[in-house]
C-alpha positions as CSV (number, residue, x, y, z in Angstrom):
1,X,-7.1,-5.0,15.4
2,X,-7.4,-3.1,18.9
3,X,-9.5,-3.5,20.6
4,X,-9.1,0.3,22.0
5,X,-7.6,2.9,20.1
6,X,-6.2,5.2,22.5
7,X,-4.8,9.1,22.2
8,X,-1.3,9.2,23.1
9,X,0.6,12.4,24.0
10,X,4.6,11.5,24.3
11,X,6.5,14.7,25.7
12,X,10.1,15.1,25.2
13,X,12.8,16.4,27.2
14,X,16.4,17.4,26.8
15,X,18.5,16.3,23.4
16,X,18.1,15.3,20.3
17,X,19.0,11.9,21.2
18,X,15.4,11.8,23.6
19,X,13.5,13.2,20.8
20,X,14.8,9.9,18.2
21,X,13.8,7.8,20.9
22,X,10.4,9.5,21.4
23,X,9.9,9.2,17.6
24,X,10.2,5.6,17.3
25,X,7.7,4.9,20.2
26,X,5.7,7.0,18.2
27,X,5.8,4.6,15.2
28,X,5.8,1.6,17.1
29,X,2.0,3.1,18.7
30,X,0.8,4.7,15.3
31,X,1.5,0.7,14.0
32,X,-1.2,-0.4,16.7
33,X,-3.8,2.1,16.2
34,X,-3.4,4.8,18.5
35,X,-3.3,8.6,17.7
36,X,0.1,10.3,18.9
37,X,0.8,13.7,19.9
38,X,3.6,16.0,20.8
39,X,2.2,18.5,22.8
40,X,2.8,19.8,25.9
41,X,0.0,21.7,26.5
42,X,-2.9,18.8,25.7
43,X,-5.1,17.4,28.2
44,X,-7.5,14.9,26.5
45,X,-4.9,12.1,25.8
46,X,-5.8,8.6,27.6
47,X,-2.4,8.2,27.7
48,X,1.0,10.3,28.8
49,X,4.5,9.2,28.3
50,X,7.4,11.8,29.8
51,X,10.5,11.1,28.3
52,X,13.0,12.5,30.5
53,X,16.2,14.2,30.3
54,X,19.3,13.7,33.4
55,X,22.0,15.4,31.9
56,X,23.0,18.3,34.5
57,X,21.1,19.8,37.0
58,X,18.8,22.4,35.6
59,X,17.4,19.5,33.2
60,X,16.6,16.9,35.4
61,X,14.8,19.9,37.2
62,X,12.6,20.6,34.6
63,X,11.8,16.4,34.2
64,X,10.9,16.8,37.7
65,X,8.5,19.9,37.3
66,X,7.2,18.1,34.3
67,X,6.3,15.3,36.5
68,X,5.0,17.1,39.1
69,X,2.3,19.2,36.2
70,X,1.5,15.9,34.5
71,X,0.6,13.8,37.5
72,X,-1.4,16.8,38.9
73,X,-3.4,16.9,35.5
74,X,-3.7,13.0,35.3
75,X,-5.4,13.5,39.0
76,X,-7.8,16.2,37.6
77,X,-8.3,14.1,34.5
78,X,-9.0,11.0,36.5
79,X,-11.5,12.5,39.0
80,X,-13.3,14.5,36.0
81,X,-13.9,11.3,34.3
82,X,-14.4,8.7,37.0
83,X,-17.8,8.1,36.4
84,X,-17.3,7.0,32.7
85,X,-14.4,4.6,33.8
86,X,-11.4,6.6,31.9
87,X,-8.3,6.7,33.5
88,X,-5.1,8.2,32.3
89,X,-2.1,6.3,32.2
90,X,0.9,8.3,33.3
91,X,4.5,7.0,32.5
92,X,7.7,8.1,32.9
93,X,10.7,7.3,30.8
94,X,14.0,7.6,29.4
95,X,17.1,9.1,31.6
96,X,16.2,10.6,34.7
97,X,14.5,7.8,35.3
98,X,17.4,5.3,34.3
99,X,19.3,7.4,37.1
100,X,16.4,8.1,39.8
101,X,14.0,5.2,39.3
102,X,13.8,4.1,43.0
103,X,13.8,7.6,44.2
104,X,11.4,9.1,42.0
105,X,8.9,6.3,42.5
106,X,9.2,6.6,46.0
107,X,8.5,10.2,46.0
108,X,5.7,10.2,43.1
109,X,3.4,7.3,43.6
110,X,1.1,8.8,41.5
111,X,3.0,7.8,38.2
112,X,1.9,4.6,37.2
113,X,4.9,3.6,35.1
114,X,8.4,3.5,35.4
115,X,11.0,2.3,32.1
116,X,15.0,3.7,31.5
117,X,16.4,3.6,28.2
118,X,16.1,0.4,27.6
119,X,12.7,-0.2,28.3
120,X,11.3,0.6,25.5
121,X,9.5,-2.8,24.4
122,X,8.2,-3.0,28.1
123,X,6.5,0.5,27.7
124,X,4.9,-0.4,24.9
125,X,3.8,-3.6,26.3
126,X,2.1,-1.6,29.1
127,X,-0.1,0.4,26.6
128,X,-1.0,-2.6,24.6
129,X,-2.5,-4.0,28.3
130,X,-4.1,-0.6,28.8
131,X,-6.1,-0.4,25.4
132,X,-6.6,-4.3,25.6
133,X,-4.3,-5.3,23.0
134,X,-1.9,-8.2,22.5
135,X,1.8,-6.3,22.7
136,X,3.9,-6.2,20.2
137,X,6.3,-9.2,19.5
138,X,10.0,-8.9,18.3
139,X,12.3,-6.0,19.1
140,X,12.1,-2.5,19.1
141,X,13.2,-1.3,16.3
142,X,13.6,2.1,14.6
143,X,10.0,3.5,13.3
144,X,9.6,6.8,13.1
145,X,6.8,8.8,13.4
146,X,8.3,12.6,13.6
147,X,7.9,15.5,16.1
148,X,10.0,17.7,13.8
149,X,8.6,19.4,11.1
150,X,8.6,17.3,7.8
151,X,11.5,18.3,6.3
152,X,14.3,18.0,8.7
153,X,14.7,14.6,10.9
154,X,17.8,13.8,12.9
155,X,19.6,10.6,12.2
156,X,21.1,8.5,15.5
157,X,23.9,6.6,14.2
158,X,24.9,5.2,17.6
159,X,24.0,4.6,20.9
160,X,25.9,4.9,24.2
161,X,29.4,6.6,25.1
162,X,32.4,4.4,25.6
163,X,34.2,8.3,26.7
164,X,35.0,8.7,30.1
165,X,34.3,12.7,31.1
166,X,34.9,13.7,34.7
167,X,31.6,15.6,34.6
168,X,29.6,13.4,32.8
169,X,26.8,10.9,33.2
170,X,25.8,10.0,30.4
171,X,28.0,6.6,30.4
172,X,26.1,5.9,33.3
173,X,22.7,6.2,31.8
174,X,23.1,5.2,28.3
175,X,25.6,2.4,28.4
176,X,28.4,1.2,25.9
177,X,28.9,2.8,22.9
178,X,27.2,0.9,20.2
179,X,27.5,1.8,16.3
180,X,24.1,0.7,14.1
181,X,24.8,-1.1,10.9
182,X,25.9,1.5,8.2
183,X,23.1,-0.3,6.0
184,X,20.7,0.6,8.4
185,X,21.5,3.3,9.0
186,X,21.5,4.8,4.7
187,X,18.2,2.4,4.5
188,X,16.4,4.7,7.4
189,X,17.6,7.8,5.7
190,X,16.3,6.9,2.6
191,X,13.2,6.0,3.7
192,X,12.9,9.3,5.8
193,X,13.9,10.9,2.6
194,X,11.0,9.8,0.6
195,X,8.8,11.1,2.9
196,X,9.7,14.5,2.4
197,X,12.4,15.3,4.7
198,X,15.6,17.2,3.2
199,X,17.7,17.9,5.6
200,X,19.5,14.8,7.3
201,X,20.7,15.9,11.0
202,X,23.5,13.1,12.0
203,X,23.1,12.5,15.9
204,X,24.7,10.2,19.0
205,X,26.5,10.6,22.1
206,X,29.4,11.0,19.9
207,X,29.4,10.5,16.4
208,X,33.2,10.6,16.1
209,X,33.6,7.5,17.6
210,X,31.4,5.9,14.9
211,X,32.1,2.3,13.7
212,X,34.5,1.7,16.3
213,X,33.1,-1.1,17.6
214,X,31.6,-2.6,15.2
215,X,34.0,-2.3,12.2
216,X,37.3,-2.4,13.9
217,X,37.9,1.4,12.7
218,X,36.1,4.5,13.2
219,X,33.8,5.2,10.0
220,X,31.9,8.4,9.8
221,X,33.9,9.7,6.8
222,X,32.3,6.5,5.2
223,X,29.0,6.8,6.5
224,X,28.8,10.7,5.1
225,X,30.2,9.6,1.9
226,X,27.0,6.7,1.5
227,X,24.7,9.4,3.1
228,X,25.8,12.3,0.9
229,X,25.4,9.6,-2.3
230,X,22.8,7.4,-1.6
231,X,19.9,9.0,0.9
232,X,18.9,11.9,-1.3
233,X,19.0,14.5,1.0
234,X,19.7,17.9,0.4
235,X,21.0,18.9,3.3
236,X,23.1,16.8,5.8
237,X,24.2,17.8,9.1
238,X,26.9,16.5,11.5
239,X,26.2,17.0,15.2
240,X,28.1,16.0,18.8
241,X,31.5,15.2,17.5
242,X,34.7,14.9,19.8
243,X,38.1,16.9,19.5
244,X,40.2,14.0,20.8
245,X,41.2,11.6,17.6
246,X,39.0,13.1,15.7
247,X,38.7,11.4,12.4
248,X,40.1,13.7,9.9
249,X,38.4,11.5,6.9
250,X,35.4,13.4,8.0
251,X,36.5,16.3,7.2
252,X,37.3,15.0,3.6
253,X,34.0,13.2,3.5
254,X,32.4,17.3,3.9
255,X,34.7,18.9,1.4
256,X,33.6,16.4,-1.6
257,X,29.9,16.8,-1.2
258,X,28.0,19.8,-1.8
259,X,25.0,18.4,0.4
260,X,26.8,18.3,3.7
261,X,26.7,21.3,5.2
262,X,29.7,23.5,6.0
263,X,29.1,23.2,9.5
264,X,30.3,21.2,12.6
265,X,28.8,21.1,16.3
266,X,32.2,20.2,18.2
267,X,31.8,20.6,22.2
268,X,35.1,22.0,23.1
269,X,34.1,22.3,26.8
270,X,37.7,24.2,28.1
271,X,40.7,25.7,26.5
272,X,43.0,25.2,29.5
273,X,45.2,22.2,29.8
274,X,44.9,21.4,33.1
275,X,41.1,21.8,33.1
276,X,40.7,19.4,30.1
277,X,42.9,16.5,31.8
278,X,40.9,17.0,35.2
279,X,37.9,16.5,32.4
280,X,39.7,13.5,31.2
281,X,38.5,15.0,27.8
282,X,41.9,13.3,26.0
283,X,43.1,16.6,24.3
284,X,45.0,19.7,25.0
285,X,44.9,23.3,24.3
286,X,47.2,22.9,21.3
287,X,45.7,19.6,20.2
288,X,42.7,22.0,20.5
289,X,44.0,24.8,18.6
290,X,45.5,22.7,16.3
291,X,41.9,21.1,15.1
292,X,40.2,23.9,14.8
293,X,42.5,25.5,12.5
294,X,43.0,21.9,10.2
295,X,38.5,22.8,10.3
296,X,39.3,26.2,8.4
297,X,42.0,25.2,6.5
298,X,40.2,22.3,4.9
299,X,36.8,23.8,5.0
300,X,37.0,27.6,4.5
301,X,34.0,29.0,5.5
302,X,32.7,26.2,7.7
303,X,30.7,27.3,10.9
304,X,32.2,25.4,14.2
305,X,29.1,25.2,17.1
306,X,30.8,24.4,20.2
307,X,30.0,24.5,24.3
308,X,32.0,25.6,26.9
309,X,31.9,24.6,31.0
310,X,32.3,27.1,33.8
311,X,32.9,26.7,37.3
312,X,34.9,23.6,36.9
313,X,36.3,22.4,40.3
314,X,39.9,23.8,40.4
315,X,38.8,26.5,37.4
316,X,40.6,29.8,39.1
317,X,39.9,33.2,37.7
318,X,43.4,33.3,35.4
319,X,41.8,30.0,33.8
320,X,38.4,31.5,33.2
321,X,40.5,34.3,31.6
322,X,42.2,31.9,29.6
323,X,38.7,30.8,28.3
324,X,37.6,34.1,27.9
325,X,40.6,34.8,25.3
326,X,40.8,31.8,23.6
327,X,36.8,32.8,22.7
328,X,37.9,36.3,21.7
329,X,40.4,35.0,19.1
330,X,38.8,31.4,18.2
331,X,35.6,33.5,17.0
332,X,33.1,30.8,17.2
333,X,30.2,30.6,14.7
334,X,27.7,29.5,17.2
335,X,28.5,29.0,21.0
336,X,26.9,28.0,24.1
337,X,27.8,27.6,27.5
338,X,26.8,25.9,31.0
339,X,27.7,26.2,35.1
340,X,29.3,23.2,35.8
341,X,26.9,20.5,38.2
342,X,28.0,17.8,40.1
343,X,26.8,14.5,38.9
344,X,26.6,11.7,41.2
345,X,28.9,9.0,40.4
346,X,31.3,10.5,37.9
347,X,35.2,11.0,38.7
348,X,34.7,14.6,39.1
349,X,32.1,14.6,42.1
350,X,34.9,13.6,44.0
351,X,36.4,17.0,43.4
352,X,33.8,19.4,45.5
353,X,32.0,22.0,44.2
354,X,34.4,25.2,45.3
355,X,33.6,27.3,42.9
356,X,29.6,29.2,44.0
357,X,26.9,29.3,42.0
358,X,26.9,33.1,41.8
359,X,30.5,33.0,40.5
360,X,29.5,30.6,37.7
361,X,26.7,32.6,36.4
362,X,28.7,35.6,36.5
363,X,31.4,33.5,34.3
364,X,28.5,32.4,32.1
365,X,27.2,35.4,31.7
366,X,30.4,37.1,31.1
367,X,31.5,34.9,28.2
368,X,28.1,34.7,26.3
369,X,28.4,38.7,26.5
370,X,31.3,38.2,24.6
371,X,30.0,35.5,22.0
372,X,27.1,38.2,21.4
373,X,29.0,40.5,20.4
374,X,31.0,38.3,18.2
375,X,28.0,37.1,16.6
376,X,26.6,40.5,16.2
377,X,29.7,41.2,14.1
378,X,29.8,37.8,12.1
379,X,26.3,39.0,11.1
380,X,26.6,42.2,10.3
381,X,29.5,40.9,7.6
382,X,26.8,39.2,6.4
383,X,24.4,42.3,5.3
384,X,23.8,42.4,1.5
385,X,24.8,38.9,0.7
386,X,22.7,36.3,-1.2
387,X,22.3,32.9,1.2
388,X,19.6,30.2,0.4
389,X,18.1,29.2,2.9
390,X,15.4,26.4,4.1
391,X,11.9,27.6,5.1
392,X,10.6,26.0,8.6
393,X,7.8,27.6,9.4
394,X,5.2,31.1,9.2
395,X,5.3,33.2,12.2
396,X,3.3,36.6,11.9
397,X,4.5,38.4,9.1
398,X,7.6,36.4,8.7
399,X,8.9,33.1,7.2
400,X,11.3,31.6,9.7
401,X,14.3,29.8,7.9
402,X,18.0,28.9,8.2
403,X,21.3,28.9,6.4
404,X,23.3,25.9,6.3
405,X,25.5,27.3,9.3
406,X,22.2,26.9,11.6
407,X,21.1,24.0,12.9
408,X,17.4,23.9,14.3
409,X,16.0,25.2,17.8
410,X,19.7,25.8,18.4
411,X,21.0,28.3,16.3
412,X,20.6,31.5,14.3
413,X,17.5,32.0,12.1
414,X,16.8,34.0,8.9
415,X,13.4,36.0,9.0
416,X,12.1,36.5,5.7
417,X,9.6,38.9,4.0
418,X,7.8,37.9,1.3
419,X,5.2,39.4,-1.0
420,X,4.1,36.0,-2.2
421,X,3.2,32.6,-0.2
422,X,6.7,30.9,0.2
423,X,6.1,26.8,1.2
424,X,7.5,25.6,4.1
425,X,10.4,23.0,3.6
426,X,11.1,24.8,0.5
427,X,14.7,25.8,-0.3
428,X,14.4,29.9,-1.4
429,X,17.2,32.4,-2.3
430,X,17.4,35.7,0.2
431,X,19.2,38.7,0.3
432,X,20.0,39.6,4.2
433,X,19.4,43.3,4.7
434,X,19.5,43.7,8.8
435,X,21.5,41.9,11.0
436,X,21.0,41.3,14.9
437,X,22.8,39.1,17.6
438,X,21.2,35.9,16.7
439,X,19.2,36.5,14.0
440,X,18.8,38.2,10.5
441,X,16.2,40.0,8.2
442,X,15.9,39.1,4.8
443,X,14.0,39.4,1.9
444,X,13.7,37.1,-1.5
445,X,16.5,37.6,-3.9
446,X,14.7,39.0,-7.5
């Protein structure tokens, strides 16, 4: 037993991928005792950990900030309860940190804890010494205690990127691409399953490439197939695949089984040739084009999620336009969009930066104008149909939910007037009656 039980508060930056990782730290301390909480806004925990996010500029930003606010409170905490001999432990994690470590600690003595992503044991090792425990023996392993609500976890099938993007670091944080065992992989989704959640959200730097390496042959069309029969849930989700060799079993995999949602998150990035070798992205606008239509021809209906880059060294105004068209006539479901940042150490840093920041917000802005009003049409097509939708939460006079063709935190949501209590988690029948850019009214269907 511990000898000190201590409250926890882990908070989580950037992707999904951070939030799996912050989940299974959270098992890992619940096993030994200690209270855990997700909450940005506590200040009685005896213990911090800042999982961090270094994807592109404006993230590691915000992990800096974060630092900056939590090791300011840890000194008010410290200094409020110095008589009584409490002192908050302060640690930073996960990828800024993989990328910044010697920097950061440098400029931030005041942390007390430094760990990258794959640190994890030694992290919790460093709690166990603060509440007086023996650490944990044997690897970490996946134990989840969730952040989400109950009834929707993500899934990471995979870690690491074995893809080599211009503009990307990730390769450089996370390492080789690795594929988890499919057993363990249905096992955890069972067991997430039975504890209530319904809606399966299937995660990693790239799910396409699943398998790869570990079977010889890429396997997600597998994997979906065991998920969609064996795990339970209702609801299945596929998330961060690639356009180039995409593996078109997957596709198959979704039209047999009811419970995978008609839905695919696909970051496109560019539409212009050029751009996408620069991007080393292995694809071209027709191999591009040619995708998305084999998408809508196999799975009529389906709603394609996809992210675009601006301000791409070399990106001139006639390829921006090119962008611009190809989203006027590729009509994306759900679409976001980012200025392009220099990262240190990939192939493209080598390029410059020529194109100003002013320009790329301008481009930014200019195509998510566009996407809006796309949107706004896509929904107002919807007005008088009957969707079902999954209920995640009460907020004012409204139940927040989603259609299968919305992914959480990052996509459209249905509100819903009721006359009666509706549970949350609970799949419910709804007529939409108003429609907006990004979001819908509803009511129950009689």
């Amino acid at each position: 037993m511990p000898q000190h039980r201590l409250s926890v508060n882990i908070i989580t930056l950037g992707c999904s991928k951070n939030t799996v990782d912050s989940e299974n730290l959270a098992g890992h301390l619940r096993a030994a005792g200690h209270t855990v909480h997700f909450d940005r806004l506590r200040n009685d925990a005896d213990v911090v950990i800042l999982n961090t996010c270094g994807f592109i500029g404006d993230a590691k930003q915000e992990s800096i900030n974060t630092l900056l606010a939590q090791s300011q409170a840890a000194s008010r905490f410290n200094a409020r309860h110095h008589a009584d001999g409490r002192r908050r432990l302060l640690i930073a994690s996960g990828c800024l940190v993989e990328r910044y470590r010697d920097q950061l600690q440098a400029e931030m003595p005041e942390v007390d804890a430094w760990f990258g992503v794959h640190q994890w044991g030694d992290l919790l090792s460093l709690v166990a010494a603060h509440a007086e425990q023996k650490a944990e023996s044997g690897a970490f392993t996946s134990r989840r205690g969730l952040s989400t609500p109950r009834h929707y976890a993500y899934l990471k099938i995979s870690e690491g990127c074995d893809r080599h993007c211009s503009y990307c670091a990730i390769p450089l944080i996370r390492g080789r691409h690795t594929s988890r065992p499919i057993e363990e992989i249905v096992s955890e989704a069972r067991q997430l399953v039975s504890q209530g959640v319904k809606e399966l959200i299937v995660i990693a730097q790239d799910t396409t490439y699943y398998g790869l390496d570990l079977y010889g042959r890429r396997r997600l069309g597998d994997l979906l197939d065991l998920l969609a029969t064996q795990s339970g849930a209702s609801w299945i989700r596929l998330h961060y695949t690639y356009p180039a060799s995409f593996p078109l079993d997957a596709i198959e995999a979704m039209r047999r089984h009811p419970n995978i949602c008609n839905y695919i998150d696909i970051p496109l990035q560019h539409i212009n040739s050029r751009i996408l070798r620069s991007m080393q992205r292995g694809i071209d606008r027709q191999g591009t084009l040619d995708l998305l239509q084999h998408f809508r021809q196999q799975l009529p209906g389906v709603a394609i999620r996809t992210t675009l880059i601006v301000g791409y060294p070399g990106e001139t105004a006639e390829d921006f336009e090119e962008l611009k068209q190809f989203v006027a006539d590729a009509r994306f479901d759900r679409m976001g969009c980012f200025a392009y940042s220099a990262e240190e150490g990939t192939p493209a840093e080598t390029l410059g930066d020529p194109v100003d920041d002013d320009e790329k917000q301008r481009r930014v802005d200019e195509l998510m104008a566009l996407q809006q009003s796309i949107s706004l049409q896509k929904n107002e097509a919807r007005v008088g149909t009957t969707c079902r939708v999954l209920v995640d939460r009460r907020e004012g006079d409204y139940y927040v939910a989603r259609t299968e063709y919305d992914s959480p935190d990052i996509d459209d949501e249905v509100l819903v007037t009721a006359s009666r209590r509706i549970p949350i988690g609970s799949f419910q029948q709804v007529v939409i009656t108003q429609a907006m850019e990004h979001d819908l009214m509803a009511r129950l269907a009689d």
